[in-house]
C-alpha positions as CSV (number, residue, x, y, z in Angstrom):
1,X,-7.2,-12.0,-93.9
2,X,-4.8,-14.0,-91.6
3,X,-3.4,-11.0,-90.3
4,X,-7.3,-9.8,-89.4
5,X,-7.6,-12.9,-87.7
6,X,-4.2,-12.9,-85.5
7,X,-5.9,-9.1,-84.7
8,X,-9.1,-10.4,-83.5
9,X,-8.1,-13.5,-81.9
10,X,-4.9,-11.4,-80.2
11,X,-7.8,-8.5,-79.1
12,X,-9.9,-11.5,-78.1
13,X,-7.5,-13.3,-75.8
14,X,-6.6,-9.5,-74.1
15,X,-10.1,-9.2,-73.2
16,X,-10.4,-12.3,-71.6
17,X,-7.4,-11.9,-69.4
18,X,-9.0,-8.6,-68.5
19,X,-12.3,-10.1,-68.3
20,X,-10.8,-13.1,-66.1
21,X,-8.5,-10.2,-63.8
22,X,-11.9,-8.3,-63.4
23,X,-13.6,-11.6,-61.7
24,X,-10.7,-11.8,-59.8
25,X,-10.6,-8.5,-58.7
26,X,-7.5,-7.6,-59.8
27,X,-8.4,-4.1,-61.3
28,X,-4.9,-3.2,-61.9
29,X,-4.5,-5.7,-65.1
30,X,-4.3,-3.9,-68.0
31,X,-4.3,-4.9,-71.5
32,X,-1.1,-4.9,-73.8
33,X,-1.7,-2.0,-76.0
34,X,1.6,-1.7,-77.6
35,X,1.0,-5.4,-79.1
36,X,-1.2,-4.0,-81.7
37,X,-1.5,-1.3,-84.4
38,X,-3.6,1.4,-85.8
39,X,-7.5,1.4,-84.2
40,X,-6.4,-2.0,-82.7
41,X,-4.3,-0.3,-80.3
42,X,-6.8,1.8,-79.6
43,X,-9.1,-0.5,-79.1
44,X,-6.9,-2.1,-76.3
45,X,-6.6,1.5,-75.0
46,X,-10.0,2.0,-74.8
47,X,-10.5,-1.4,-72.9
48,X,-7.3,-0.4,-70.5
49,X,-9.3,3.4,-69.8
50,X,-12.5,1.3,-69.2
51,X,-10.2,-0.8,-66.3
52,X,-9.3,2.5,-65.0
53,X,-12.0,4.0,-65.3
54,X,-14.2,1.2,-62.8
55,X,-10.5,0.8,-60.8
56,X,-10.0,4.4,-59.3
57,X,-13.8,5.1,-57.5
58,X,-13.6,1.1,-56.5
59,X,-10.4,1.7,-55.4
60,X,-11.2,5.0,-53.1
61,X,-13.9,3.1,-52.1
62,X,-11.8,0.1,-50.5
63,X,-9.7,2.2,-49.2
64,X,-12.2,4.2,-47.3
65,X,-13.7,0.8,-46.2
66,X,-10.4,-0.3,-45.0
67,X,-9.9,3.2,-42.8
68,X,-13.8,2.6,-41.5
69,X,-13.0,-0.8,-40.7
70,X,-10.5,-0.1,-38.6
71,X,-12.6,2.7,-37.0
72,X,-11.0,5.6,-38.7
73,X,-13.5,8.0,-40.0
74,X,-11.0,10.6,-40.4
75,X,-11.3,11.0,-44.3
76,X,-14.6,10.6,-46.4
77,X,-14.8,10.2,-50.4
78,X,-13.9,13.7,-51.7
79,X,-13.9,13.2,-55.6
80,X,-16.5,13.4,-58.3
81,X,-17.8,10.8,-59.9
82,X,-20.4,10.7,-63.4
83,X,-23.2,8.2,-63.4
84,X,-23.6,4.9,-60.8
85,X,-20.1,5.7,-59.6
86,X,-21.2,8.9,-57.9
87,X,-23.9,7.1,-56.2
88,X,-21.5,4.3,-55.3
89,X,-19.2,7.8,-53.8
90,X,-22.6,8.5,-51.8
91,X,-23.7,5.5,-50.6
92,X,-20.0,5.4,-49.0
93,X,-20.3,8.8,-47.2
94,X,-23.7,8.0,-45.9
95,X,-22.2,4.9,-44.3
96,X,-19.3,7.1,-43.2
97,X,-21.8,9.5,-42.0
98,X,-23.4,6.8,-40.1
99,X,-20.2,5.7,-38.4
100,X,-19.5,9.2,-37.4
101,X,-22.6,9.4,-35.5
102,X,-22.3,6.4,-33.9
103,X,-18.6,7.2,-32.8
104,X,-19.9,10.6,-31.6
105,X,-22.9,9.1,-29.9
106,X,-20.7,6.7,-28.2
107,X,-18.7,9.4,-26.8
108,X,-21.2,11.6,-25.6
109,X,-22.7,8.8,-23.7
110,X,-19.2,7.7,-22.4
111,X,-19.1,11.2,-20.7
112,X,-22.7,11.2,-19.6
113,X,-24.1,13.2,-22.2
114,X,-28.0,11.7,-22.7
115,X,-28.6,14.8,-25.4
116,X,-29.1,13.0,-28.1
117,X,-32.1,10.8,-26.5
118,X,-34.8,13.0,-28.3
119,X,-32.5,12.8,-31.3
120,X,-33.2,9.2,-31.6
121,X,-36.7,8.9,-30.5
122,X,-37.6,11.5,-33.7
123,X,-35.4,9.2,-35.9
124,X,-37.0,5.9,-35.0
125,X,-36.3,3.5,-37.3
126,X,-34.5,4.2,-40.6
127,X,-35.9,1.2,-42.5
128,X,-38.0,-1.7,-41.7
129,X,-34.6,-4.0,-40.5
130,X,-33.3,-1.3,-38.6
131,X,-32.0,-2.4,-35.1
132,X,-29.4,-0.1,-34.5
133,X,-31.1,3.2,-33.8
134,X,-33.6,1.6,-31.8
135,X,-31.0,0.1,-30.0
136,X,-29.3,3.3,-29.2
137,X,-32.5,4.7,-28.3
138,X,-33.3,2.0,-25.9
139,X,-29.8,2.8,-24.5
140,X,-30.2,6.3,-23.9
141,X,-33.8,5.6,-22.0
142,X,-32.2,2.9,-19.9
143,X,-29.2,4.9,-18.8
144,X,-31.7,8.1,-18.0
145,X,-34.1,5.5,-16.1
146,X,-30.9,5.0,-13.7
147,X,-30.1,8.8,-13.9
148,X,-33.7,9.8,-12.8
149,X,-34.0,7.2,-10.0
150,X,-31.0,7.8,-8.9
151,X,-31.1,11.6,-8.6
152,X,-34.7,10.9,-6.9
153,X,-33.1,8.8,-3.9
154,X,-29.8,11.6,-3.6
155,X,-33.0,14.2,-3.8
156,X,-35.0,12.2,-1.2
157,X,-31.7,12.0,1.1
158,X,-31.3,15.2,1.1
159,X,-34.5,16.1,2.2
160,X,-34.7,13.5,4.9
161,X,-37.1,10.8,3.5
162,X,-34.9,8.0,4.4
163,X,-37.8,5.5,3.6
164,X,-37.9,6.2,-0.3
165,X,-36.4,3.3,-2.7
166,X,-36.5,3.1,-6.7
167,X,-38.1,0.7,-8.3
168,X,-36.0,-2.0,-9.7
169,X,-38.4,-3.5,-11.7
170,X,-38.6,-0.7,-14.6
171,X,-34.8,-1.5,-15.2
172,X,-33.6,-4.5,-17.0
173,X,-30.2,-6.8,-16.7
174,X,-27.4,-5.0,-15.0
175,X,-29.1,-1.6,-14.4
176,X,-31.9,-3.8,-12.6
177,X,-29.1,-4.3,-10.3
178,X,-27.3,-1.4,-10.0
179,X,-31.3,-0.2,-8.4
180,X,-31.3,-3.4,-6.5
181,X,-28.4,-2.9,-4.8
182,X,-28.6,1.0,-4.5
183,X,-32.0,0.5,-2.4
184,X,-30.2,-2.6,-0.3
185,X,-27.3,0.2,0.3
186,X,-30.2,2.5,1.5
187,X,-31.2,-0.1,3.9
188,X,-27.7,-1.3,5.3
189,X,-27.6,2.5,6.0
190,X,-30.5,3.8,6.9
191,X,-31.6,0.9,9.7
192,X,-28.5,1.9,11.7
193,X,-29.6,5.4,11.4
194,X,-32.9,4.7,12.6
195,X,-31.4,3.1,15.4
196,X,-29.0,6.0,16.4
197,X,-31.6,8.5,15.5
198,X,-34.2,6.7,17.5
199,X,-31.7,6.4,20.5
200,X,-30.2,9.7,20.3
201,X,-34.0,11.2,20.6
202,X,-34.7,9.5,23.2
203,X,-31.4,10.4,25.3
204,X,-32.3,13.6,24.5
205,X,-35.7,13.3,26.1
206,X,-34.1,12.0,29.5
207,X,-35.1,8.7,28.6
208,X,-32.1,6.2,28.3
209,X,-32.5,3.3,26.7
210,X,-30.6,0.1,27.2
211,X,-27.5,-0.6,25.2
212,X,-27.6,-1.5,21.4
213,X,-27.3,-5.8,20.8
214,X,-27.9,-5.7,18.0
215,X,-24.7,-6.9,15.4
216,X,-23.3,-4.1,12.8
217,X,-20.5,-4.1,10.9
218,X,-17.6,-1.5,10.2
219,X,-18.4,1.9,10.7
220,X,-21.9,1.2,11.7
221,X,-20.4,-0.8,14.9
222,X,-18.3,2.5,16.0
223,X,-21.4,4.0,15.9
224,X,-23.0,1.7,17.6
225,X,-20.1,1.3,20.5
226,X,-20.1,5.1,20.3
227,X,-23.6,5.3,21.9
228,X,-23.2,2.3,23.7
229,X,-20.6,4.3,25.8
230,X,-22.4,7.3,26.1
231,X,-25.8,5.3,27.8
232,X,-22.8,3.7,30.0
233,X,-21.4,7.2,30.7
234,X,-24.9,9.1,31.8
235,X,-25.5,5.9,33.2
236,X,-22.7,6.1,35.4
237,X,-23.6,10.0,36.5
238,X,-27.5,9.7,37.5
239,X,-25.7,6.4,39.9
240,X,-23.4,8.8,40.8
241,X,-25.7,11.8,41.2
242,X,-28.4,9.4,43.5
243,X,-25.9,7.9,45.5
244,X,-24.5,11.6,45.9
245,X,-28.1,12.6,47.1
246,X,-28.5,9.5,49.3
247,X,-25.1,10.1,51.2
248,X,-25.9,14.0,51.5
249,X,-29.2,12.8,53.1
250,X,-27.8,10.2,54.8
251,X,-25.4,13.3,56.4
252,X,-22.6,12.0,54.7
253,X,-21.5,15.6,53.8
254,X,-18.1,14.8,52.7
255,X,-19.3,12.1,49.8
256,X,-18.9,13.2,46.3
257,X,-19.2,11.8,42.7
258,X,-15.8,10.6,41.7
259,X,-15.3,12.8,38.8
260,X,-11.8,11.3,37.5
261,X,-13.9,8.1,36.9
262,X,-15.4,9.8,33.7
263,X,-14.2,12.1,30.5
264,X,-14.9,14.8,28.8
265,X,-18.1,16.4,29.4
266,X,-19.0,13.9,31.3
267,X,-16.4,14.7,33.6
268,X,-17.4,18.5,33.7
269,X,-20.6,17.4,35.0
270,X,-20.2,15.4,37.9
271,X,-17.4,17.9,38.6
272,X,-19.8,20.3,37.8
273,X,-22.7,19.0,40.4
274,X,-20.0,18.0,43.2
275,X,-18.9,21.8,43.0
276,X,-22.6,22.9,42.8
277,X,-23.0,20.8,46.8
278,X,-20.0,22.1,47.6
279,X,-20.7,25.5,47.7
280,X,-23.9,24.6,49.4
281,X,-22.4,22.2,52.3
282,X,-19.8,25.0,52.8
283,X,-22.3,27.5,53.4
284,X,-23.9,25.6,55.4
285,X,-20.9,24.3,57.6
286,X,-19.8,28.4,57.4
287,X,-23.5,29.0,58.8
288,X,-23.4,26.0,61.5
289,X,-19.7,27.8,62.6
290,X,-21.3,31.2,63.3
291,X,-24.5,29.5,65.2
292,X,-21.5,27.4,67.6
293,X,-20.1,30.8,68.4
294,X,-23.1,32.6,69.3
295,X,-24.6,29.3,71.2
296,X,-20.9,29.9,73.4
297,X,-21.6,33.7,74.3
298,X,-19.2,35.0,71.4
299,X,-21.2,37.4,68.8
300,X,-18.1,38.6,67.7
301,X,-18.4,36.4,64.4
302,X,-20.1,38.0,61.6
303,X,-20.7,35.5,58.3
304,X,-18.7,36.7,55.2
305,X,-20.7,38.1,52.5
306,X,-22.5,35.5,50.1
307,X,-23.5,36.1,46.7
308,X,-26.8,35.6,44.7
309,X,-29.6,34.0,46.7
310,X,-27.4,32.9,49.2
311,X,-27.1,36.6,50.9
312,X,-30.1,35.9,52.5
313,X,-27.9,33.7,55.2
314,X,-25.9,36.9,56.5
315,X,-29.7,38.8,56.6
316,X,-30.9,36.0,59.0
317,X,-27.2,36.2,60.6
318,X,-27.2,39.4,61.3
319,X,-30.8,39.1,62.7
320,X,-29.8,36.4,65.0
321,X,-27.0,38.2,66.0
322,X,-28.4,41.9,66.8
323,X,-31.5,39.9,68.5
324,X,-28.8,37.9,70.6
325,X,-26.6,41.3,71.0
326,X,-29.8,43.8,72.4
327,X,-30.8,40.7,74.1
328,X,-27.5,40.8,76.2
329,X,-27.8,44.7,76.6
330,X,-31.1,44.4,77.8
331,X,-30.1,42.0,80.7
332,X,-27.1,43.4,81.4
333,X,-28.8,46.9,82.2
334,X,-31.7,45.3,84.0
335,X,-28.8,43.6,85.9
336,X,-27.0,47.1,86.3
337,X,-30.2,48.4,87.8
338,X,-30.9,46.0,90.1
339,X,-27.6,46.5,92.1
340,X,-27.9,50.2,91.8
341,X,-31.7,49.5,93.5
342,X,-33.1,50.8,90.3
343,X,-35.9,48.3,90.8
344,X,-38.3,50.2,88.7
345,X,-36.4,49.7,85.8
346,X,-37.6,47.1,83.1
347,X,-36.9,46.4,79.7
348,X,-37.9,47.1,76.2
349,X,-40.3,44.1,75.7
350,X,-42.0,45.6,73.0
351,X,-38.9,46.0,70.8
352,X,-38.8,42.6,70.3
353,X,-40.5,40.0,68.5
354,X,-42.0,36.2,69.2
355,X,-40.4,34.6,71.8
356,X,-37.7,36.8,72.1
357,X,-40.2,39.5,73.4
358,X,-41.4,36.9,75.8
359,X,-38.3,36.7,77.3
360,X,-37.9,40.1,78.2
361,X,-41.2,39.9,79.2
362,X,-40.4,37.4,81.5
363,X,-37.0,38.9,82.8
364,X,-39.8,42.2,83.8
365,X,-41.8,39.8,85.8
C-alpha cells in the first residue's frame, strides 16, 4: 500500500510539473518516465506523448508566426493534423493567405498596377470589423481618381484646351494636393502662354503690340525677353523702312536702312528692301544717264537690257531714241534740200505722232 501511494503521489507531482510547464508555456517539459514501473511508466509516457502531441502543431505554428512577423511568407503550414489541431493548421494558412495578398497587393500598387480595384470592391467587407479591405479599396479608388484626372489634363493638353483643371475637391489629404497644385502648375504655365500666344498672333497679323511688363520668372522671362526683342527688332525695321521712304521722297537717293544694326532675318530684310530700292534707283539713275545724253545731241547710248517688268524702260528708250534719231534725219534732209534749192521738199509729218508730228509740221511751214 505505501508503495501504491509513493506511485500515485510520484505520478501526481509529474503531472503538476507538466501541468505548471504547460501554463508556462514551456511545451518541451516532459515527464520522468524512467522513474516508474510497469503501467506507471506508461502512464508517464502517455502524459509525455500527450505534451508532444499539443507541442509539435503549436510549435509549427509559432514558428510560422515568427517568419509572418517578420514579413516572411515564404513557407506556410504543410503538415496534417487530426481534430482542432488541423483547424488551428488552417486558420494559420488563411492568415498566411491573407498576408500574401496584402504583400502582393502592395506590390502591384507600388508599380502602378490598380488591377485589383474590382477585386476589392466584389470582396467588400469580410466580416462586420473588417477595415482592411475597405481600406485597400478606398486606396485603389483614390489612386485611380489621381490617375483619371490626371490623364484628363495630359489629354486636354494635348488637344489644346489649355483652360481645363481637375477638381481637387473629389480628392482627399495629399492627393487633394497633388490636384491642387497640378492645376496651379497649369496656370503658372499656361498664363505665359496666353500671353506669347496672344502676342505672337497678333505680330503675325501686322499688329505689334507694345513690349511685355509684366514679371515672369525662369524660363518664362526668356520667353518673355525673347519676344520683347523681336517687337524691338520689327520695331526697328518699319522705323527704318519709313525713314527709308521719307529720304527717297525727300530725293535723298543715297539713304538706306542700316542693315548691320540688326540680325538674322531681320538683317536679311532690311538688306533685303535696301537691295529691292537699289535696283530701282539704279535703274532710274541708268534711265536719267541715257535722257542726259540724248538732251546733249548724242543717241549713241542705248540702255542695257533690263529684266522682268523693268524691260519696259529700254521699249520707251528706244522709242525716245528712234523718235529723236528720224527726227534728226528728217531736218537734216529738209536742210540738205534747201541748199540744193529743193524747196518743194517737206517732211514726213504724218510718220510721226503728238507733238513730235507737230514739229515736223512746223519745220514744213
Amino acid at each position: 500500500l505505501n508503495g501504491c501511494i509513493d506511485a500515485v503521489n510520484g505520478l501526481i507531482k509529474e503531472a503538476d510539473g507538466l501541468i505548471l510547464a504547460v501554463r508556462e508555456g514551456r511545451l518541451d517539459e516532459r515527464g520522468d518516465e524512467g522513474a516508474f514501473a510497469g503501467d506507471w511508466g506508461k502512464l508517464v509516457g502517455g502524459m509525455n506523448g500527450l505534451m508532444a502531441a499539443v507541442a509539435e502543431p503549436v510549435n509549427e505554428i509559432m514558428a510560422a508566426l515568427r517568419k509572418m512577423a517578420v514579413n516572411d511568407l515564404s513557407k506556410k503550414m504543410d503538415k496534417e493534423y487530426l481534430g482542432i489541431w488541423n483547424d488551428l493548421k488552417h486558420d494559420a494558412n488563411e492568415v498566411h493567405q491573407r498576408l500574401t495578398d496584402i504583400h502582393r497587393t502592395v506590390h502591384k500598387v507600388s508599380n502602378g498596377d490598380l488591377s485589383g480595384l474590382e477585386y476589392f470592391k466584389k470582396v467588400g467587407r469580410r466580416c462586420e470589423n473588417d477595415e482592411l479591405v475597405p481600406g485597400f479599396l478606398r486606396m485603389h479608388e483614390a489612386i485611380q481618381n489621381l490617375v483619371d484626372d490626371a490623364n484628363m489634363l495630359a489629354g486636354s493638353a494635348v488637344e489644346g484646351k489649355l483652360d481645363a483643371r481637375a477638381d481637387a475637391a473629389r480628392h482627399e489629404g495629399e492627393y487633394r494636393n497633388v490636384i491642387d497644385g497640378i492645376n496651379k502648375t497649369l496656370d503658372a504655365v499656361i498664363g505665359p502662354l496666353n500671353v506669347a500666344a496672344e502676342y505672337v498672333d497678333r505680330i503675325s497679323k501686322g499688329d505689334i503690340p507694345p513690349k511685355i511688363t509684366d514679371t515672369y520668372h525662369g524660363d518664362f522671362n526668356e520667353i518673355k525677353n525673347n519676344l520683347n526683342t523681336c517687337i524691338d527688332s520689327i520695331n526697328s525695321v518699319i522705323a527704318g523702312m519709313n525713314d527709308l521712304y521719307e529720304a527717297q521722297k525727300a530725293g535723298d537717293i543715297d539713304h538706306y536702312i542700316p542693315a548691320e544694326n540688326f540680325a538674322g532675318a531681320y538683317r536679311q530684310m532690311a538688306a533685303g528692301v535696301n537691295e529691292a530700292v537699289k535696283v530701282h534707283v539704279e535703274g532710274m539713275l541708268k534711265v536719267l544717264n541715257i535722257v542726259t545724253s540724248y538732251a546733249e545731241g548724242d543717241f549713241t547710248p542705248v540702255l542695257e537690257k533690263m529684266s522682268g517688268k523693268q524691260a519696259v524702260a529700254n521699249e520707251k528708250m528706244d522709242l525716245l531714241r528712234n523718235n529723236l534719231m528720224r527726227l534728226r534725219n528728217e531736218v537734216a534732209n529738209l536742210m540738205r534740200a534747201v541748199s540744193e534749192g529743193r524747196l518743194d521738199e517737206r517732211g514726213d509729218a504724218a510718220a510721226f505722232a503728238g507733238d513730235w508730228g507737230k514739229l515736223v509740221g512746223g519745220m514744213n511751214g
